[in-house]
C-alpha positions in Angstrom: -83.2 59.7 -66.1 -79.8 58.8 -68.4 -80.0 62.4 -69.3 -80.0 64.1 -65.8 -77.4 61.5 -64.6 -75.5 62.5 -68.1 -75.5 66.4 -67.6 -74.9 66.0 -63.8 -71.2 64.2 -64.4 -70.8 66.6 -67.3 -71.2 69.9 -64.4 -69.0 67.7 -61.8 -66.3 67.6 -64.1 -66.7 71.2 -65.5 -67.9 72.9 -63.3 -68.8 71.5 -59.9 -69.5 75.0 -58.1 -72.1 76.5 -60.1 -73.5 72.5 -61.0 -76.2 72.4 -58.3 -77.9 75.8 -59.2 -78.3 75.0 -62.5 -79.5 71.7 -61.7 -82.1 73.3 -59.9 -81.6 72.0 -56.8 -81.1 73.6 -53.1 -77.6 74.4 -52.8 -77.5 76.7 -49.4 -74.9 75.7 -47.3 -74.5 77.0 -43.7 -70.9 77.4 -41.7 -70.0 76.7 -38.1 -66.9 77.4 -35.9 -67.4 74.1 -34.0 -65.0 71.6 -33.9 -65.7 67.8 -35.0 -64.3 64.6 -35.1 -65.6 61.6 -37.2 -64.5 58.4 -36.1 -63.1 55.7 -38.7 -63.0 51.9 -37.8 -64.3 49.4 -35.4 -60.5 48.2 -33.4 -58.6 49.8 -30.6 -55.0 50.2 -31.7 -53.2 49.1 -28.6 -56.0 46.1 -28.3 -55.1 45.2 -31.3 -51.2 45.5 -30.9 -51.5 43.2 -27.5 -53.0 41.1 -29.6 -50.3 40.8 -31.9 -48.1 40.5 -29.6 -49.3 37.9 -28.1 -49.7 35.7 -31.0 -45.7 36.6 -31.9 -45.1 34.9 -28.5 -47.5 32.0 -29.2 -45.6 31.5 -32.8 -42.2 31.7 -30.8 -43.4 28.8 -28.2 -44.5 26.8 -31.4 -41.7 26.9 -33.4 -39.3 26.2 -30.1 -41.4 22.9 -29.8 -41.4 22.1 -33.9 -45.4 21.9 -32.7 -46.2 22.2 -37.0 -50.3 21.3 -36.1 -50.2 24.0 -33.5 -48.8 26.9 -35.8 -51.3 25.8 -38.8 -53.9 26.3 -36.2 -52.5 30.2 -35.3 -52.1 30.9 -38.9 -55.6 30.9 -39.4 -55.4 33.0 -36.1 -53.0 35.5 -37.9 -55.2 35.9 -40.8 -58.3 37.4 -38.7 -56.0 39.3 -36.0 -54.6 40.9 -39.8 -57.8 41.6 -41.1 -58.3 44.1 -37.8 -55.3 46.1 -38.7 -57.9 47.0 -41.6 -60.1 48.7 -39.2 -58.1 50.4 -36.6 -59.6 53.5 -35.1 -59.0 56.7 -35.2 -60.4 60.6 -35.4 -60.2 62.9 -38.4 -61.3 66.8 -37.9 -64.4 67.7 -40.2 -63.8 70.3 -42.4 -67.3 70.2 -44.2 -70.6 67.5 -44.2 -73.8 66.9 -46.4 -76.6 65.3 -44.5 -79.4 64.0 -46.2 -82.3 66.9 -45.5 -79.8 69.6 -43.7 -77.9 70.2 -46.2 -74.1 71.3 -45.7 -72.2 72.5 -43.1 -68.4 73.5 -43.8 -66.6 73.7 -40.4 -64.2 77.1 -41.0 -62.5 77.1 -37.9 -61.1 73.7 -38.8 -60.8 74.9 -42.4 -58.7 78.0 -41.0 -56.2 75.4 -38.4 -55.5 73.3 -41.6 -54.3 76.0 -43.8 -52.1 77.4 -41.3 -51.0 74.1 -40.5 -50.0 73.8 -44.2 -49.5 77.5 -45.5 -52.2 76.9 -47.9 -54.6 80.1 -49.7 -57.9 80.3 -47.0 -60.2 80.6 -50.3 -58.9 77.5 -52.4 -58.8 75.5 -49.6 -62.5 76.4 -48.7 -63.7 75.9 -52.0 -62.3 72.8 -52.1 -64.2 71.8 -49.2 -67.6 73.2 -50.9 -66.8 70.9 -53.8 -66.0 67.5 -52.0 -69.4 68.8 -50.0 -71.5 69.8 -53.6 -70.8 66.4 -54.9 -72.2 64.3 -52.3 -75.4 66.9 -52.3 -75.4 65.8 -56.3 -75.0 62.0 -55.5 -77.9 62.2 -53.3 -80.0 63.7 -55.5 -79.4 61.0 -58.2 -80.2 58.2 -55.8 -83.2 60.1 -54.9 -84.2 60.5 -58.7 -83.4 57.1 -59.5 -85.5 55.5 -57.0 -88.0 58.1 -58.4 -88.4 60.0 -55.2 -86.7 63.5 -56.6 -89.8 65.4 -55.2 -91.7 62.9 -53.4 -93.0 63.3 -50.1 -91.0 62.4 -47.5 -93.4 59.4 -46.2 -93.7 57.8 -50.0 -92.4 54.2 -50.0 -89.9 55.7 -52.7 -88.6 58.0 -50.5 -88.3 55.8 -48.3 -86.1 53.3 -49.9 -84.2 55.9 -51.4 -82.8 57.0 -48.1 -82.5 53.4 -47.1 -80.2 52.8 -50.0 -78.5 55.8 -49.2 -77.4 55.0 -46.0 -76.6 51.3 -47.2 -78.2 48.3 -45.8 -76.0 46.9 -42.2 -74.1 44.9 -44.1 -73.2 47.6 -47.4 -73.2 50.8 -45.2 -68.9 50.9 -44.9 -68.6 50.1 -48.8 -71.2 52.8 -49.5 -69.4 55.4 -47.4 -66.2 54.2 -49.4 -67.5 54.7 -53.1 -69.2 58.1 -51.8 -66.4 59.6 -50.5 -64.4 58.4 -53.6 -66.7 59.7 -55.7 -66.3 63.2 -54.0 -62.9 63.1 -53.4 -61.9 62.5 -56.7 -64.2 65.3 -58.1 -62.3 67.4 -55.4 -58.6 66.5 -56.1 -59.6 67.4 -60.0 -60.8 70.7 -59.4 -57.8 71.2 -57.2 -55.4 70.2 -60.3 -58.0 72.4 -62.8 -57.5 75.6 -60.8 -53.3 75.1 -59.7 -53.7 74.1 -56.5 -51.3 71.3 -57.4 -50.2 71.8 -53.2 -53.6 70.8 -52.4 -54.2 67.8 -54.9 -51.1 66.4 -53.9 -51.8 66.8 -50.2 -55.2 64.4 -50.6 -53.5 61.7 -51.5 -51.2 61.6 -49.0 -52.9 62.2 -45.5 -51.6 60.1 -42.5 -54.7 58.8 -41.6 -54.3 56.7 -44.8 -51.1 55.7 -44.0 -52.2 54.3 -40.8 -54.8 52.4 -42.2 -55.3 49.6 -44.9 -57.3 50.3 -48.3 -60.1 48.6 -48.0 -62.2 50.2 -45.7 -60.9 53.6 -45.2 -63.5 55.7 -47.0 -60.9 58.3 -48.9 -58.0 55.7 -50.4 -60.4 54.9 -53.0 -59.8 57.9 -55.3 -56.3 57.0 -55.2 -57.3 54.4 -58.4 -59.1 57.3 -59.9 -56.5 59.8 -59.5 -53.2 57.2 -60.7 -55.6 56.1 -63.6 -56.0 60.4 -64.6 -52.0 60.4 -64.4 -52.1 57.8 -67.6 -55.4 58.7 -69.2 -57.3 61.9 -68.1 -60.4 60.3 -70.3 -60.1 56.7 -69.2 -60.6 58.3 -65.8 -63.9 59.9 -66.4 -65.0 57.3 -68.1 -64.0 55.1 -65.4 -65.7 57.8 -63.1 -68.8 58.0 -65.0 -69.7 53.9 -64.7 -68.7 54.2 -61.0 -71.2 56.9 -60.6 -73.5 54.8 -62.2 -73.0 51.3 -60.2 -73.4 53.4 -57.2 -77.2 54.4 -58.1 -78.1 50.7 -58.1 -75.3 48.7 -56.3 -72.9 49.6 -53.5 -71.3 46.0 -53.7 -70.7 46.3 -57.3 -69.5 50.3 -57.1 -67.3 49.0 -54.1 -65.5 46.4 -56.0 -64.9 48.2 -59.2 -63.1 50.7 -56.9 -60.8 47.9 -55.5 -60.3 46.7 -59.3 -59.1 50.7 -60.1 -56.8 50.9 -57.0 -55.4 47.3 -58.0 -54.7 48.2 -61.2 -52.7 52.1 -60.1 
């Protein structure tokens, strides 16, 4: 098992195109003019900015009466109205997606409106896609070898709690979706910087859905950690890849909070 996880890292960071074929596994990927949206976070923006606003006014009303009980009480209000700025909603267009027995589906028409939108090369842009796509096709595979279901029919109790993990339990599934799109994203921005799309690998870590949002949640900002840590230390970043990879084959808590150690840390 330390040997397949071993060689698969070693393809992501070499050569994450041709790395599923010569891992043997299915690799077929299909492409679709449709347009999607994914939605990220659980809080209505303008709910949430009433909300504000209306504890501003509360805070105002308190301090114009020196009521000091009163505004100890609405801090502790503050804290968990802050905590929903976190999870604000909003839409980002799909450019590609792995599911978990369909395989993936890279979404050219939006692939073609962000390019122009940017100027960007059609091709590198694509591949780019393919990889952030190739590497979450690879991840699942390791959970599924892990769990010792690589193989296994699809009603095996270790099949079965393979996928389970993979989806993450109610409580782990945001923090899974976090350390896999890190994972992916960071193999993507390096391949970007390998092959000179420095336009590109620039352009990941500075999308405005991020600046919108806080860190914690938002399922891309965690190869931001990964990527500042490459800037100092192209091997301490591997390295620090390689243990995150392996965390996230036994623990999405633990995967999830060495990501907000790296991004603490940038």
């Amino acid at each position: 098992m330390l040997v397949y996880s071993k060689r698969m890292l070693e393809l992501i960071l070499e050569n994450i195109i041709t790395a599923p074929e010569r891992l043997g596994l299915p690799a077929a990927y299909a492409k679709s003019d449709v347009l999607l949206y994914r939605q990220y976070g659980r809080y209505d923006t303008v709910a949430v900015q009433r909300e504000g606003r209306q504890l501003l006014k509360r805070a105002e009303a308190l301090q114009a009466k020196y009521d000091i009980t009163a505004l100890s009480r609405l801090g502790k209000q503050y804290a968990e109205w802050s905590k929903k700025l976190q999870q604000l909603k909003f839409k980002r267009l799909l450019h590609g997606e792995f599911a978990a027995g369909k395989g993936i589906t890279l979404y050219v028409h939006a692939i073609r409106q962000k390019c122009a939108e940017h100027g960007w090369d059609y091709a590198a842009y694509y591949d780019s896609v393919l990889v952030h796509e190739r590497v979450h096709l690879l991840h699942y595979h390791a959970v599924l070898a892990h769990f010792g279901a690589a193989g296994a029919a699809v009603q095996s109790a270790e099949y079965k709690q393979a996928q389970r993990y993979w989806y993450g339990r109610q409580t782990e599934a945001a923090q899974a979706a976090v350390v896999k799109e890190t994972l992916a994203e960071f193999a993507r921005w390096l391949w970007c910087l390998q092959h000179g799309h420095l336009a590109q690998a620039q352009a990941l870590l500075q999308t405005r859905e991020e600046v919108r949002t806080c860190i914690p949640y938002y399922p891309y900002a965690g190869a931001r950690g990964l990527c500042a840590l490459h800037a100092n230390s192209p091997q301490a970043a591997v390295r620090a890849y390689s243990e995150l990879w392996q965390l996230s084959l036994t623990s999405w808590q633990q995967a999830y909070a060495r990501i907000k150690e790296l991004d603490a840390v940038k």
